[in-house]
C-alpha positions in Angstrom: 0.0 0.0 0.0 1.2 3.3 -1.0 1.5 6.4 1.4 -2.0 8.7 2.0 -2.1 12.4 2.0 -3.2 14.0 4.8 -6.6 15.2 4.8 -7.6 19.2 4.3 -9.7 20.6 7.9 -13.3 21.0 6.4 -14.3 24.0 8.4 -17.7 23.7 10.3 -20.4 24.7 8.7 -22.4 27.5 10.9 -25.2 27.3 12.6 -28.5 29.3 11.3 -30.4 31.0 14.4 -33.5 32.1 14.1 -34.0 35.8 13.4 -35.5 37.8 16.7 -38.8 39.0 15.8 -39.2 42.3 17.0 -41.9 43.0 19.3 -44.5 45.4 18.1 -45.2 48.7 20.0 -48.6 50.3 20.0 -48.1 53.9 20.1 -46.7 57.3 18.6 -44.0 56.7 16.1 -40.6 58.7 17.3 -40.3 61.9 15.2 -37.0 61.2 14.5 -36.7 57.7 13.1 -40.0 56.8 13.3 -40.4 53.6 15.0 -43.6 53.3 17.4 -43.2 53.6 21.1 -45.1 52.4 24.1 -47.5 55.7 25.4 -46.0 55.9 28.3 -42.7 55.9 26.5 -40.7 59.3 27.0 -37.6 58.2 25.1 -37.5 56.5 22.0 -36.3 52.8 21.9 -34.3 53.0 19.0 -32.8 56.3 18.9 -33.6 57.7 21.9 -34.8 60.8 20.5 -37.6 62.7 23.4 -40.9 61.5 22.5 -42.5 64.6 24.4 -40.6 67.6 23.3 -41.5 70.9 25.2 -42.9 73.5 23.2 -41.1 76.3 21.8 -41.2 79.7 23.3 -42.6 82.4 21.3 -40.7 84.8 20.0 -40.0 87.8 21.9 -41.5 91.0 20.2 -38.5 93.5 19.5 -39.2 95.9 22.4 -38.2 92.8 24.5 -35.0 92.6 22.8 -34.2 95.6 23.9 -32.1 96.4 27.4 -33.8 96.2 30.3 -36.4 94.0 28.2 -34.8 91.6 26.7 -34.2 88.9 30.0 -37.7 86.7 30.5 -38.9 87.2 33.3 -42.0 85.3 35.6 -45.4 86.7 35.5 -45.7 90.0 37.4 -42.1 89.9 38.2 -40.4 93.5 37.8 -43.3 94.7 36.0 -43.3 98.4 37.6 -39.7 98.9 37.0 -40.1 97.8 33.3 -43.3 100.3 33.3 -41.4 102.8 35.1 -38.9 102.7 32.7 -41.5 103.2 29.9 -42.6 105.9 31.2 -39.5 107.8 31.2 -38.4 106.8 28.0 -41.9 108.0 26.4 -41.6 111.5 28.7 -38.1 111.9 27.2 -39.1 111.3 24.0 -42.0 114.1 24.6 -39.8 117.0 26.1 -37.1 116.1 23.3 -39.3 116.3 20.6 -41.0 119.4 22.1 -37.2 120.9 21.7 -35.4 119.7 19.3 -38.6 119.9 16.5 -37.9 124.1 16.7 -34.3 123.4 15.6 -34.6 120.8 12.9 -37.1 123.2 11.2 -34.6 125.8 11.8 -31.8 123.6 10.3 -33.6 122.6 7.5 -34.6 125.8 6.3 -30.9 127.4 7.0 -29.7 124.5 5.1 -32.6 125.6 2.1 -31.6 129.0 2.4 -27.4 128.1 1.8 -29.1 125.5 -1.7 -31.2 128.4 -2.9 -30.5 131.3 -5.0 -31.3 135.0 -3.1 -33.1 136.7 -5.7 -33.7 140.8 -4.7 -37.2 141.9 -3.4 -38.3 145.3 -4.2 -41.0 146.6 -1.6 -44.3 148.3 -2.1 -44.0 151.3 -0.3 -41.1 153.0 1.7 -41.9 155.5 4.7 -39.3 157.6 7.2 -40.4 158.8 10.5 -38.4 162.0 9.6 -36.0 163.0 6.7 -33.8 165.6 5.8 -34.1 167.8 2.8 -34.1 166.3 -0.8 -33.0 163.2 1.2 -36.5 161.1 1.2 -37.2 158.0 2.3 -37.7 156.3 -1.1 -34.1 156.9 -2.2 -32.8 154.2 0.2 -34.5 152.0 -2.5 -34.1 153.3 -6.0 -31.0 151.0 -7.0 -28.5 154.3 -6.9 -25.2 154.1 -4.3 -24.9 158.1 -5.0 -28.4 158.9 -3.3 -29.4 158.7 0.1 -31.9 159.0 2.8 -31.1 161.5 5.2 -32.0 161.2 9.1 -31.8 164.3 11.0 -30.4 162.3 14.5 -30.5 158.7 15.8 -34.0 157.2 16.7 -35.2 157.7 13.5 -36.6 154.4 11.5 -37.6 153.2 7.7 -40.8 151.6 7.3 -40.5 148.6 4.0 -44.0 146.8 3.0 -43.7 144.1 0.9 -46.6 143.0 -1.6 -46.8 139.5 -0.8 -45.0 137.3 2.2 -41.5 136.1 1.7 -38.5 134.1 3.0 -36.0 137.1 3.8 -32.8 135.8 4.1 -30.4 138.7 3.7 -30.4 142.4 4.1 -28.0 144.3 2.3 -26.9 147.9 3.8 -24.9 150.8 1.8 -24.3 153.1 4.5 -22.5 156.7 3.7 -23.5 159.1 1.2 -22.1 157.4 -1.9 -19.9 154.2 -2.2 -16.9 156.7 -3.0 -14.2 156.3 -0.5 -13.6 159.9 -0.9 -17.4 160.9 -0.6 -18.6 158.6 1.6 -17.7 160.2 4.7 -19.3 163.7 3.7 -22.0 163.0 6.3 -22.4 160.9 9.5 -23.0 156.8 8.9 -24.7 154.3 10.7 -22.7 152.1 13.2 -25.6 149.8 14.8 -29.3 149.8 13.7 -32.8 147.3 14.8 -34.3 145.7 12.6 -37.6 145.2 13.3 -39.1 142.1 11.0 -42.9 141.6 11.0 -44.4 137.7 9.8 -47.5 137.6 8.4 -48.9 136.1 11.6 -48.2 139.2 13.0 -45.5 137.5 14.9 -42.0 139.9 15.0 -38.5 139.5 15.5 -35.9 141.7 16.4 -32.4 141.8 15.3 -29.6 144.2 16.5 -26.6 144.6 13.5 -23.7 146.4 13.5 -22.4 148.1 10.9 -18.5 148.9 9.6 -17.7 152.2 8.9 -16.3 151.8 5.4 -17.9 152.2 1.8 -19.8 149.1 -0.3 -22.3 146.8 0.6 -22.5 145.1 4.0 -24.6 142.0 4.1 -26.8 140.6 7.3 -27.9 136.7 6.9 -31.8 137.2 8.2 -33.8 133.8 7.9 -37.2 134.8 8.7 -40.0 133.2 6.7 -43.8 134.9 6.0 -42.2 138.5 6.1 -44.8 141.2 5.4 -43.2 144.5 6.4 -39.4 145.5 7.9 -38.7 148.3 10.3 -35.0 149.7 10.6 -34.5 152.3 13.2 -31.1 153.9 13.8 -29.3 153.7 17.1 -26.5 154.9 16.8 -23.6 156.4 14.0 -20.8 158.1 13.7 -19.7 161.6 12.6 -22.7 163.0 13.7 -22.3 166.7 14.6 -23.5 170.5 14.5 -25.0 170.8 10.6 -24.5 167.2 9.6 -27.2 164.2 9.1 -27.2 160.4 8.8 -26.9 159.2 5.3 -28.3 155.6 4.7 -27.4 154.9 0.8 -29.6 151.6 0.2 -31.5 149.1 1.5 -31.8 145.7 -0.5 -34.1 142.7 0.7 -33.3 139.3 -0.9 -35.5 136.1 -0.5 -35.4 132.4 -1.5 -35.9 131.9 -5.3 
């Protein structure tokens, strides 16, 4: 007899269980995965996702998202300080507004007048409360620098009406007899006048200026809206003496084109 190979290991063969059959729940599936849960379940069994999630807050409205607001608090907690705070905040807002509403108007029309285009107003009548010889009070509006009116002393005013109301946002003074440096000086000049500016409200405003003693125009930024009529009234000038009067060239109004 010959020799025999030794025989290969047959591997055992495995052993088939039988597949676990999953026990069926009766219940609300998981809103994660799905799989149904006992009722009384507050975990699910197979992912363990909360079967009773709380609800969600509601969102805060934005006022509560502002400090002191913004922290959730219990019913009735803190409730007078957050009205007390309210309150204030609204007073504020009143006795700002009441305040600061005079200025913005003011700014925004300043900032209207500086945009605009002065264009010159010519007035519809002219009156002195006293004048000099062949020095009237409609020559401090005729458009000449060589002609003047003439006021006997200080105290004395110019009365302008104006057709229509306006925005007057310069004045333009020519004081002197003539816009010559050598005649301009041939008569006393204006150093500080009031103007006197009427609204059509009836409401007035007052407005000292002073004036240079030199020749030309001299220009004083008004800003007066609804004007119906300017008074100018001469305090007090220079050079005045024995035989001399006040010389007031021209007058120009401008308003907002």
């Amino acid at each position: 007899m010959g020799a025999v190979k030794p025989a290969k290991p047959i591997a055992q063969r495995p052993k088939v269980r039988a597949a676990a059959v999953q026990d069926r729940q009766a219940g609300p599936p998981c809103p994660q995965c799905g799989t149904p849960n006992a009722p009384d379940r507050r975990f699910c069994r197979r992912c363990a996702a909360p079967l009773r999630p709380t609800a969600k807050a509601a969102p805060l409205p934005w006022w509560r998202t502002v400090w002191p607001f913004r922290r959730r608090v219990r019913s009735g907690s803190g409730a007078w300080v957050r009205r007390s705070v309210i309150a204030v905040v609204v007073l504020g807002l009143l006795v700002g507004g009441y305040f600061l509403i005079p200025a913005g108007r003011w700014l925004y029309e300043d900032v209207r007048d500086k945009l605009s285009k002065a264009t010159p107003v010519t007035p519809a009548s002219v009156e002195a409360t006293a004048s000099v010889p062949k020095h009237g009070a409609t020559l401090a509006t005729d458009g000449l620098s060589n002609t003047y009116w003439g006021a006997p002393k200080t105290g004395e005013a110019l009365s302008f009406e104006f057709r229509s109301p306006f925005r007057l946002v310069d004045v333009v003074l020519h004081t002197g007899v003539s816009k010559k440096a050598e005649a301009h000086r041939q008569q006393a000049r204006p150093i500080r006048a009031d103007l006197l500016v009427t609204m059509a409200d009836g409401t007035t405003k007052t407005k000292t200026i002073t004036l240079a003693d030199k020749p030309g125009p001299q220009t004083i930024q008004t800003g007066y809206s609804d004007v119906v009529s300017v008074r100018l009234t001469l305090r007090d000038a220079t050079g005045l003496s024995e035989g001399r009067h006040i010389a007031l060239a021209e007058v120009e109004f401008f308003r907002r084109s």
